[in-house]
C-alpha angles and dihedrals in degrees: 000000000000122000125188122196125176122192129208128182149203127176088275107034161008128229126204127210111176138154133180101250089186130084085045086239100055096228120127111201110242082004096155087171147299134288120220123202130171144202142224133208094263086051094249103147132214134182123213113258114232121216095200109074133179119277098245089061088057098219122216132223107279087009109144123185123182114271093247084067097038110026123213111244101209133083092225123047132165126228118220130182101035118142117261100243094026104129100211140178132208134220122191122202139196110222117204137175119057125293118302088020111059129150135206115253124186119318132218082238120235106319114230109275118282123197124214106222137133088223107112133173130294101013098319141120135187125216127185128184116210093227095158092124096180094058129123095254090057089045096048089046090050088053103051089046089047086236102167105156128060087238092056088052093046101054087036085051096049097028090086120025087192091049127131090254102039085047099056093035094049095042117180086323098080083040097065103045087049089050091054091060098039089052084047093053093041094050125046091196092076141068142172140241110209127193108167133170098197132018130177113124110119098222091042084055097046092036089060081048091059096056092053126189086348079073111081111191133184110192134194141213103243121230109306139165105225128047112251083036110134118187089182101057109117084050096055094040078055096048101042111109091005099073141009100281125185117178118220094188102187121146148101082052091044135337127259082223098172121136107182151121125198116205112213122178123202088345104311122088123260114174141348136217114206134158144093106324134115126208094247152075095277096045095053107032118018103033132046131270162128152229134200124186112196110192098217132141103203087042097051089050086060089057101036089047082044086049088060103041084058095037083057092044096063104185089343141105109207124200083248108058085050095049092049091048096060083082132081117229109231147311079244113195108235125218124259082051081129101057108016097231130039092154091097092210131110107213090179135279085092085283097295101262094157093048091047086058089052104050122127091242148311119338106261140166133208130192130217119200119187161207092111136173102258123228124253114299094030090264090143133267129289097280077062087051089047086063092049101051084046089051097046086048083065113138107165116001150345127204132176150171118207145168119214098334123181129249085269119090096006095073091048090052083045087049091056102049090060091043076066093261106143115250138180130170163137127231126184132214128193113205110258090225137047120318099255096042090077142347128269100250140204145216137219121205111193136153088276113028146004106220125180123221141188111251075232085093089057113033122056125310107065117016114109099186094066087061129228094304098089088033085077087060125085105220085237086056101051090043094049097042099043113015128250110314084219129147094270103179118092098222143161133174132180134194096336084181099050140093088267116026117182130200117194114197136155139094094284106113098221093254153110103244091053093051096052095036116028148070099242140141122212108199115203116192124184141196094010091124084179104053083045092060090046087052092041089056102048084050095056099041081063102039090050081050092061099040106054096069088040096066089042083058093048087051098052101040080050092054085041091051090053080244084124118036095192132356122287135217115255092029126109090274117171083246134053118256113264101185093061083248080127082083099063086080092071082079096050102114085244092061093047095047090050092047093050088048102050095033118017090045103028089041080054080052090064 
């Protein structure tokens, strides 16, 4: 017995493809799962707990056991709460016998070390929030802290910014754009460049405070309903006099929908930080999103001479702003061309030296700003036309994470999944009318189908995994009281294994709509393979999170519809297998898919 496992990193987590590649069929013979374990630099070893057991231990609602008691019964799995820094191996294990009883079969062996870090390749760095708010970690905090009311979590969530659950919601997300203001106050060299769509955290207010008039803010207006609306106004009543503060009061008409930061030292820009995140609770901690920092002088001088063109239009959209936008800026070499890779840490695929000699050409970056004219028949401008060549050029696989696109580029991604590119992705509604009217609602992009379900399946009435806590929650409640728990980032990536790997971040939505209307910036980088791991497995950590309950929806409208008349083994039933059936899924079309993409082709990186 022969099994393969491949490992691949952000700064957040890792995730694991493997397959038994002997005997030829796949199948082990009393196999009721694997067992993961994983080890750290000083050799102590861990295995991943399970929250799915087997029927005669009568789990209980939150209960865990060690893999090697209760097997996962899957060939992927993401690892979540490991330390950023932490160099870890993996070992997977085949465990055989009957429960209670198991026995360790044959093991992958230790993979080779992977580093959690946001550092990528050629100037650029990746950071991921974990703003799944209804996840087991959330509902077994809530738990221990007898937290039983949306209120309570909230103030617990926002009492201690350092604290263990704003911590693991905010990831290294919240890390980097605190560290930002703590470089800029610590340093007089330097100053920022802000232009924010939505501000309300208490330490990021008083952190731009703290830079002073070396902080340069535009601020928006947020998304309001009624002109003279401003959803920022306790924040700019804070910042006047303190910084430099410019207004950009644009909705209702449009949004102001920036989210950057440009980094100048000693008057000339450095750096920039762009992508999906607002400046509040709900950015960092209870939605999805992301964050890159390219370390690039020639890009940084397109944001900070954007920054001022916005900063002189006040609430209005000249002719010229709109005119200048209609170009791309760049391509723009990035640094690190010459070597590949200056990032110094292995996220997994052995680094992907051989990928990095194959790649089409330098690694390079380009910007979009809208708004732009859109083309005829209001299908978006040419920064809308861009996505859909990447996404054309396609060879391997496309994933993504988004928040209300448009039909463009979303029907060529769906083109080319059923032209047999591997896809995977998430994609996040909000309800047209009022909140209580529907439900916000998801979809789920896989090799076979693209379904659309109620936020209802994963947030909290009926959905049993994420434990009583969030039955004690209404779904108005915790929408009200915490804001949509939606796939807020605005990503695409695109053969992060191949010869020319993309990654596509920034505030822009990926619509129509956003490029003819709104302040935004689409950030296209190519031929970082790092950086696009680092994007692929964040894409999938969110995509597995959403498709977990999902499928536990599927299986039960299927058993209320008389479709499946007991359970079956190999189906999400509410107990583990115990017949080694289970296995019979590494032969579903999306197994096989997900097994060709993170081993086949990134094995072919390597």
């Amino acid at each position: 017995m022969t099994i393969e496992l491949r490992c691949h990193a952000n700064c957040n987590d890792v995730f694991l493809a493997w397959q038994v590649t002997s005997p030829a069929d796949g199948e082990i013979a009393g196999c009721l799962g694997f067992a993961i374990e994983v080890k750290d630099a000083t050799g102590k070893i861990e295995a991943i707990s399970n929250l799915k057991g087997f029927e005669q231990d009568k789990p209980t609602t939150g209960e865990t056991k060690p893999s090697t008691e209760w097997p996962l019964q899957t060939y992927t799995w993401t690892a979540h709460s490991i330390l950023v820094g932490t160099r870890v191996s993996f070992r997977v294990t085949a465990m055989t016998g009957s429960p209670g009883a198991l026995q360790r079969g044959d093991s992958s062996g230790w993979s080779d070390w992977v580093v959690l870090s946001p550092q990528a390749d050629a100037g650029t760095a990746a950071f991921f929030n974990r703003g799944m708010i209804l996840s087991q970690f959330v509902a077994r905090y809530a738990k221990e802290h007898n937290l039983t009311t949306v209120p309570e979590l909230k103030r617990n969530l926002t009492s201690v910014v350092g604290g263990p659950l704003m911590q693991f919601l905010t990831g290294e997300l919240g890390k980097a754009i605190r560290g930002i203001l703590q470089r800029a106050q610590q340093d007089t060299s330097i100053e920022l460049y802000c232009a924010l769509f939505e501000l309300d955290l208490d330490d990021l207010i008083e952190g731009l405070i703290a830079v002073g008039e070396r902080a340069h803010v535009i601020l928006a207006n947020g998304s309001v309903k009624h002109a003279g609306e401003d959803e920022n106004q306790a924040a700019a009543a804070r910042l006047a006099g303190k910084v430099d503060l410019h207004r950009r009061m644009k909705a209702p008409e449009a949004l102001a929908h920036n989210k950057f930061v440009v980094v100048c030292e000693n008057g000339k820009p450095t750096g920039v930080w762009t992508g999906s995140t607002n400046w509040t609770l709900t950015g960092l901690h209870t939605q999805v999103n992301n964050g890159i920092a390219v370390q690039n002088a020639a890009l940084a001088a397109f944001y900070f001479d954007h920054w001022h063109e916005l900063a002189a239009a006040g609430n209005t959209f000249p002719a010229s702003l709109v005119s200048g936008d209609a170009t791309v800026r760049g391509p723009i070499p990035l640094a690190g061309a010459d070597n590949g890779s200056d990032s110094g840490a292995d996220h997994g695929a052995a680094t992907g030296a051989k990928q990095r000699a194959n790649l089409a050409s330098a690694p390079a970056a380009r910007v979009w700003f809208t708004p732009i004219k859109s083309q005829k028949g209001g299908s978006g401008g040419p920064d809308i036309a861009n996505l859909i060549d990447l996404v054309n050029a396609a060879q391997q696989g496309i994933l993504f994470v988004m928040f209300m696109p448009g039909q463009e580029p979303l029907d060529s991604i769906i083109k080319m999944q059923k032209k047999g590119i591997y896809v995977r992705g998430v994609v996040s509604t909000l309800p047209l009318g009022k909140q209580n009217d529907r439900s916000a609602t998801f979809q789920l992009l896989t090799s076979s189908d693209f379904k659309q379900y109620s936020y209802d399946i994963v947030q909290p009435q009926g959905v049993s995994p994420v434990g009583d806590f969030l039955a004690t929650f209404t779904r108005q409640e915790f929408l009200s009281g915490m804001g949509y728990a939606i796939t807020h980032s605005k990503v695409i990536v695109i053969d992060p294994f191949g010869a020319r790997p993309v990654v596509v971040t920034g505030s822009h939505n990926l619509s129509a709509t956003a490029s003819r209307k709104n302040d935004e910036n689409l950030l296209i980088v190519e031929n970082c393979p790092e950086l696009a791991r680092a994007y692929a497995v964040n894409c999938m950590s969110v995509y597995a999170h959403y498709r977990w309950p999902a499928y536990q929806h599927d299986m039960a409208t299927r058993a209320a519809a008389g479709k499946q008349g007991s359970k079956q083994a190999g189906t999400a039933g509410d107990w583990l297998d115990t017949t080694g059936a289970w296995q019979a899924r590494r032969e579903q079309a999306s197994t096989q898919a997900d097994l060709k993409f993170w081993l086949e082709d990134s094995g072919s990186a390597q």
